[in-house]
C-alpha positions as CSV (number, residue, x, y, z in Angstrom):
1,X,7.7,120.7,42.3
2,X,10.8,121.5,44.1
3,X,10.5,124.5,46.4
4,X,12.0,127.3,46.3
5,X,15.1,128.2,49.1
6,X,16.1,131.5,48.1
7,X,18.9,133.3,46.1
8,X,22.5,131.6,46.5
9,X,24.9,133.0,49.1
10,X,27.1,134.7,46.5
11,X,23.9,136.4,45.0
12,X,22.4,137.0,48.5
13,X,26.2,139.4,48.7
14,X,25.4,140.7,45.0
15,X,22.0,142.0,46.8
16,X,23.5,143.4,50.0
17,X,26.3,145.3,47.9
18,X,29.2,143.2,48.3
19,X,31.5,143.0,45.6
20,X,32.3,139.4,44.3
21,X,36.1,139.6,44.1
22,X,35.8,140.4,47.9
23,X,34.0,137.2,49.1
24,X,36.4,135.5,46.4
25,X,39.3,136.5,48.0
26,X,38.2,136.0,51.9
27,X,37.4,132.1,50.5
28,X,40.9,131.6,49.0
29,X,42.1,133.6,52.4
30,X,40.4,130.9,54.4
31,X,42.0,127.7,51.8
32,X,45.0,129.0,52.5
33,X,45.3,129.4,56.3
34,X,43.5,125.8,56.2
35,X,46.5,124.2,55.0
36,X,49.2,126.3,56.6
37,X,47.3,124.8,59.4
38,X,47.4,121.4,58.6
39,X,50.9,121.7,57.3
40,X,53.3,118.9,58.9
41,X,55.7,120.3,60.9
42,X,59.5,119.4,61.0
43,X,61.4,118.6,64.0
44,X,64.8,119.7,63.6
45,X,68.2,120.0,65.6
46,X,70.4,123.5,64.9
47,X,73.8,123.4,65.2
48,X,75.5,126.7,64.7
49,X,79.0,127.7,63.5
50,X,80.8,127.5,66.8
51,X,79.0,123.9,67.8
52,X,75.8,125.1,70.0
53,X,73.2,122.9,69.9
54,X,69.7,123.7,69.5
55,X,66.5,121.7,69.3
56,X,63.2,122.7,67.9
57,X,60.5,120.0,67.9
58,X,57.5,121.1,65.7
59,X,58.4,124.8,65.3
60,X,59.2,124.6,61.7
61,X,56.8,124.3,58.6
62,X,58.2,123.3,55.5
63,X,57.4,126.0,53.7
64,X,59.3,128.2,56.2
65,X,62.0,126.0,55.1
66,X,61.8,126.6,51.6
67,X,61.5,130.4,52.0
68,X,64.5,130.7,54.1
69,X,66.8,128.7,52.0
70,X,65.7,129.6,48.8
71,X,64.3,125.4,47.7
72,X,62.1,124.0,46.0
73,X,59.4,121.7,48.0
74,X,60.6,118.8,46.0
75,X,63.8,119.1,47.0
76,X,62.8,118.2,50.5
77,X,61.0,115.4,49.4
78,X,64.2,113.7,49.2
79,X,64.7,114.1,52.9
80,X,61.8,114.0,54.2
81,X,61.1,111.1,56.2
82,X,57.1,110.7,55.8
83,X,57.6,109.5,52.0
84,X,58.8,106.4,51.0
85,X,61.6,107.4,48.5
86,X,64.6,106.1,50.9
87,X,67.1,106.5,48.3
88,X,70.2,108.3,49.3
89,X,71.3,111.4,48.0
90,X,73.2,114.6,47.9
91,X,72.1,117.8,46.3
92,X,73.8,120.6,45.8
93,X,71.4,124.1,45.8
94,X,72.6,127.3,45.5
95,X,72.7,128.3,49.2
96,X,72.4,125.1,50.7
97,X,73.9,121.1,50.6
98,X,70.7,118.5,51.5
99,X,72.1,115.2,52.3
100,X,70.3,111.8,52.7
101,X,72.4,109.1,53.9
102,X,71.5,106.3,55.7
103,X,70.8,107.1,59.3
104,X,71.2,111.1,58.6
105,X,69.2,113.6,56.9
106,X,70.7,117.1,57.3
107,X,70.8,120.5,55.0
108,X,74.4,122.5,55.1
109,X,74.4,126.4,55.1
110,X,77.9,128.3,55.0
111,X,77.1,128.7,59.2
112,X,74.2,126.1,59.8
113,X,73.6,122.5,60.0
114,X,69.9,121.6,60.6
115,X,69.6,117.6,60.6
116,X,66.3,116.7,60.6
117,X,64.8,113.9,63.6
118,X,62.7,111.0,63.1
119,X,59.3,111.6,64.9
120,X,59.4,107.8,66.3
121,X,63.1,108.2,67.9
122,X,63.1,108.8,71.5
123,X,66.8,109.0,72.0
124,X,68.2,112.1,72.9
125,X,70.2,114.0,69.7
126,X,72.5,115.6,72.1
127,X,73.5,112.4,73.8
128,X,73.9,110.8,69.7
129,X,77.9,110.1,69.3
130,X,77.7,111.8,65.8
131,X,76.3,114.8,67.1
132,X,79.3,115.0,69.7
133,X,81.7,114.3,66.8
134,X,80.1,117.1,64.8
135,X,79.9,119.7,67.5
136,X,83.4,119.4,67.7
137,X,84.5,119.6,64.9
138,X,82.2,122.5,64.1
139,X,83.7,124.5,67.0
140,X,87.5,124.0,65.4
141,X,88.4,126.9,63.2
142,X,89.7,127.6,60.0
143,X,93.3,126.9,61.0
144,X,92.9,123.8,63.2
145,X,90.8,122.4,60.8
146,X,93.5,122.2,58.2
147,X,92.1,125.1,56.1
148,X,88.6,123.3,55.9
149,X,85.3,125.5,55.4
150,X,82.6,124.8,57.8
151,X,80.0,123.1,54.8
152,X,83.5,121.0,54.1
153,X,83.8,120.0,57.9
154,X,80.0,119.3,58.3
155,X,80.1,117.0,55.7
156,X,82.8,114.8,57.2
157,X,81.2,114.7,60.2
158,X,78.5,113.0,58.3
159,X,80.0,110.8,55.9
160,X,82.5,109.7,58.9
161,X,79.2,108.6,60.7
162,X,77.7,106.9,57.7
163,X,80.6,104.7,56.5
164,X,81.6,103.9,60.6
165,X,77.6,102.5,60.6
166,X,78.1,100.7,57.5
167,X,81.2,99.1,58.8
168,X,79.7,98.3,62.3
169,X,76.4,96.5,60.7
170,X,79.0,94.6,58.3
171,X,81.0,93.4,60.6
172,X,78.2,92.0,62.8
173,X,76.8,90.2,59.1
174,X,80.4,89.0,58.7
175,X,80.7,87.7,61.7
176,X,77.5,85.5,62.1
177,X,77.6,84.7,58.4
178,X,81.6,83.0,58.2
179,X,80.4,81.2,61.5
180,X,77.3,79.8,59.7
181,X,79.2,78.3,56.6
182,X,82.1,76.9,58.9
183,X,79.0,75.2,60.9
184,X,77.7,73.8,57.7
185,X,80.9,73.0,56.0
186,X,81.0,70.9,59.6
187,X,77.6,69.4,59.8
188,X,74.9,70.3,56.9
189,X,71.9,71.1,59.1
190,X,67.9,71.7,58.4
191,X,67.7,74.7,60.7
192,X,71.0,76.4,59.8
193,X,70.0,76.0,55.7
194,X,67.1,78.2,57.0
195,X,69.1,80.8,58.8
196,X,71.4,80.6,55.5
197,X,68.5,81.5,53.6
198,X,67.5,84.3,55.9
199,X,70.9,86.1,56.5
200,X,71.4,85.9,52.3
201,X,68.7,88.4,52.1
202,X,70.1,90.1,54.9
203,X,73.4,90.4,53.2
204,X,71.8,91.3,49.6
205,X,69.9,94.3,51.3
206,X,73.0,95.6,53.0
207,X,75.0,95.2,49.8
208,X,72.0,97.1,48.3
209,X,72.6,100.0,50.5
210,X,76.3,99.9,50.5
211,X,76.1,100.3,46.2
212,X,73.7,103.2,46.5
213,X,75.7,105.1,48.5
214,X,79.3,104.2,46.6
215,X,77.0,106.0,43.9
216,X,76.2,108.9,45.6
217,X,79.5,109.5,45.8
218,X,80.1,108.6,42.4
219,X,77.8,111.0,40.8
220,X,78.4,113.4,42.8
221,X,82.4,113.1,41.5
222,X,81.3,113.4,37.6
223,X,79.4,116.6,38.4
224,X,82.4,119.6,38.2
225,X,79.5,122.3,38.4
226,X,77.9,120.7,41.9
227,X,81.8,119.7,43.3
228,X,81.9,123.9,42.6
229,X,79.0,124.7,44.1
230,X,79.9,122.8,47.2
231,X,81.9,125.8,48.5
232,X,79.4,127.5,50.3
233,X,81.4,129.8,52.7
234,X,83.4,131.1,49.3
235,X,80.1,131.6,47.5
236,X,78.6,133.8,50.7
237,X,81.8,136.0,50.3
238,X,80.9,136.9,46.8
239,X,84.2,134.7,45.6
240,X,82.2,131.9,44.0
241,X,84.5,128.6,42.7
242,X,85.4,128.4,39.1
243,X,83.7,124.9,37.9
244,X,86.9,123.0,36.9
245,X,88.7,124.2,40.7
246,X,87.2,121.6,43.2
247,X,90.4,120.1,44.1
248,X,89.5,119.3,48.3
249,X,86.1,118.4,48.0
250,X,87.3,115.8,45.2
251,X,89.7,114.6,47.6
252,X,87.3,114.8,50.8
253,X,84.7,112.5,48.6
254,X,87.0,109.9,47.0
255,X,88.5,108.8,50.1
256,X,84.5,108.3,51.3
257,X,83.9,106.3,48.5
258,X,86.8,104.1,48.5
259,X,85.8,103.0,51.9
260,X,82.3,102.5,50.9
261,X,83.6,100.4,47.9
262,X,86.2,98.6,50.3
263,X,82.5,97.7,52.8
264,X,80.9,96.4,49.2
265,X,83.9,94.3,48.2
266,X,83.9,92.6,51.7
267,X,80.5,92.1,51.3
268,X,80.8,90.8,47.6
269,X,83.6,88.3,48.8
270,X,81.2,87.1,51.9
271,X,78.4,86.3,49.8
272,X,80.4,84.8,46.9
273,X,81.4,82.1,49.7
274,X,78.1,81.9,50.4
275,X,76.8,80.9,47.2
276,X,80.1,78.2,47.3
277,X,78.6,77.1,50.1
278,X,75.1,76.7,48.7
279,X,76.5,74.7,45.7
280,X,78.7,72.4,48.3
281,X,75.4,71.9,49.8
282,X,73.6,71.7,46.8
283,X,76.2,69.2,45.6
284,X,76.1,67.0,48.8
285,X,72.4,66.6,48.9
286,X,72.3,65.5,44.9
287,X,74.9,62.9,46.4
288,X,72.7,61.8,49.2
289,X,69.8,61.7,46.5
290,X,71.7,59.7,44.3
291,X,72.8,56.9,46.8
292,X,69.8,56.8,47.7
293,X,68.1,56.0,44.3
294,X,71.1,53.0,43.9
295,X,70.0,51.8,47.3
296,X,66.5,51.9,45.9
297,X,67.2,50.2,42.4
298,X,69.3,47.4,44.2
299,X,66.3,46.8,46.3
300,X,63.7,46.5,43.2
301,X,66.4,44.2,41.8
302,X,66.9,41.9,44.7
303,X,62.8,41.8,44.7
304,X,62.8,41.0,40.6
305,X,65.6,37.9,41.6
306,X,63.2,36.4,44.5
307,X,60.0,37.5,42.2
308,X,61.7,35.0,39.4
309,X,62.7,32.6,41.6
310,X,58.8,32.7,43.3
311,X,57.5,31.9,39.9
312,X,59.4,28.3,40.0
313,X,58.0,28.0,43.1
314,X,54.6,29.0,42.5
315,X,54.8,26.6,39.0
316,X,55.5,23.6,41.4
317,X,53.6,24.7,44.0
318,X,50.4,24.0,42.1
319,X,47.7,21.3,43.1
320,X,48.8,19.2,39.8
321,X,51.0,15.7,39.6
322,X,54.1,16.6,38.1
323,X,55.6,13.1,39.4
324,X,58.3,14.6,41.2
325,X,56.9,14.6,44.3
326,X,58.0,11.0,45.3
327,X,61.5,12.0,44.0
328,X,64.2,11.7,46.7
329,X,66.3,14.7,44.6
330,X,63.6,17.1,43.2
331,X,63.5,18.7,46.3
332,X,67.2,20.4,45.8
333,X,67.1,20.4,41.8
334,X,64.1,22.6,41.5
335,X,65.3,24.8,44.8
336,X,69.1,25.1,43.1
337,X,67.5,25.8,39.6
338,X,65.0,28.7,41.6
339,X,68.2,30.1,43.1
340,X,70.6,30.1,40.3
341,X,67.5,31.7,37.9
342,X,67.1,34.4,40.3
343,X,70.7,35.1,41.3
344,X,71.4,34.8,37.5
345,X,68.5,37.7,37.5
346,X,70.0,40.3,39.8
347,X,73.9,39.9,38.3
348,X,72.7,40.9,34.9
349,X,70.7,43.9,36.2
350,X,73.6,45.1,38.7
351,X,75.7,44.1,35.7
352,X,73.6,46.8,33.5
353,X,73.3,49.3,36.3
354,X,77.2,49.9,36.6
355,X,77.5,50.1,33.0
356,X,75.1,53.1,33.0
357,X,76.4,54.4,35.8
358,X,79.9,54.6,34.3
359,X,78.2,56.0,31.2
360,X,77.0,58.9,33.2
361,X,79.8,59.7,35.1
């Protein structure tokens, strides 16, 4: 029989005169400050509306986040760097812009930027060229900045820096890549197929990249309501864009994406010549294969000749009296007749090899 341990904690309270709802409420208390304490914390860089920069490594929770900016905790899934969703993107919230692209993730007030570090980078943000770029042109005001809001001059900053990082990594795959194919167009190589093969893949994740943000852009063109909402300053002084009046932000994001689609064309161009290169390889192999196979055949032919004129041989060679052997001439008639038999042999199947080869050319 099992023994007996007493009454259960929550009855032991019942008995003591402690309400229920009480020790309910101190146990969800307790869940709660559990995981605000194990809540990851961000590690962000401020830049304020006149360009001052401030860091804060761990002093934000996400949650803070989402209070103060009025989102969603999905939406930061999108820039958050501990999931795997990599895709780019920019959304448009009603008090905020949260950008993912490439190298940059970043959320735009009407008077903040807050861009959001990598926990594994050790380079200093201040010392980052975009940051510079930024701060600068964060600190320029309405009228030096050609009438540009600071969310419109933030954003600039940032696609600036993504497109100039696209076009540096291209570059470098243009480069090594043309100076491949002329180096197989030279000499076909076992070592440079391979580093063919690997820069391919290179070039198709690149190109990857390049079209996802070309689409960013994109959708982001096809939505009047969010090119609307991207006027944050306007919406914070109560004069909120009308949906179909979005005239500079269209402007600001089409030249952005006709440079990204410029960077994909290159790249489309490069590895169309690769894949001519491939077939020109491809092609020159076959070629190699093929002589090959006609040096073989002419060698199994030359055998089949000798192999007929062996059998002659091998016939008179016998331990039999075919009274020849005391013939002064049998000598050179049989060794003629062996010879003419097996030349006679190869000339009909070379004959019959160039007629099929002419067949399938």
């Amino acid at each position: 029989m099992p023994r007996y341990l007493g009454p259960m904690p929550i009855f032991a309270d019942l008995d003591n005169g402690t309400n229920p709802a009480t020790t309910l409420q101190k146990s969800l208390a307790a869940v709660e400050h559990y995981a605000l304490k194990n809540e990851m914390r961000l590690r962000i860089t401020e830049v304020d509306a006149k360009g001052v920069l401030k860091i804060k490594a761990g002093e934000f929770l996400k949650s803070d986040l989402c209070q103060q900016h009025g989102l969603h905790p999905r939406d930061l899934r999108k820039i958050d760097s501990g999931f795997s969703n990599h895709m780019p993107v920019v959304l448009v919230r009603p008090e905020v812009i949260l950008i993912n692209l490439g190298h940059i993730r970043a959320l735009i007030t009407a008077d903040l930027v807050i861009l959001f570090d990598s926990p594994d980078s050790k380079d200093r943000v201040e010392d980052s060229p975009f940051v510079k770029d930024l701060q600068e042109k964060l600190k320029m005001n309405t009228v030096d900045a050609r009438g540009q809001p600071f969310e419109f001059r933030a954003m600039e900053a940032i696609f600036l820096s993504v497109v100039a990082s696209l076009h540096a990594e291209m570059d470098v795959l243009v480069h090594y890549v043309l100076k491949l194919l002329t180096d197989l167009e030279n000499q076909i190589d076992q070592n440079k197929l391979k580093e063919l093969l690997q820069y391919t893949k290179k070039v198709s994740r690149f190109e990857s990249r390049a079209l996802l943000i070309r689409n960013v852009f994109e959708e982001l063109l096809d939505q009047d309501e969010d090119l609307a909402a991207l006027y944050l300053t306007e919406k914070k002084e109560g004069h909120p864009r009308p949906v179909d009046s979005h005239d500079e932000a269209e402007i600001l994001l089409e030249a952005y994406m006709k440079q990204t689609e410029e960077i994909v064309n290159i790249v489309a161009l490069v590895k169309h010549s690769m894949q001519s290169t491939e077939d020109f390889v491809n092609i020159f192999l076959s070629a190699k294969r093929t002589q090959l196979l006609l040096f073989e055949l002419r060698l199994a032919m030359g055998t089949l000749g000798i192999s007929s004129s062996a059998l002659i041989a091998g016939l008179y060679g016998m331990n039999l009296h075919n009274y020849l052997e005391h013939d002064a001439h049998a000598f050179f008639v049989v060794s003629a007749t062996a010879a003419m038999i097996g030349g006679t042999v190869f000339m009909t199947c070379a004959r019959k090899l160039r007629v099929l080869a002419k067949g399938t050319a």
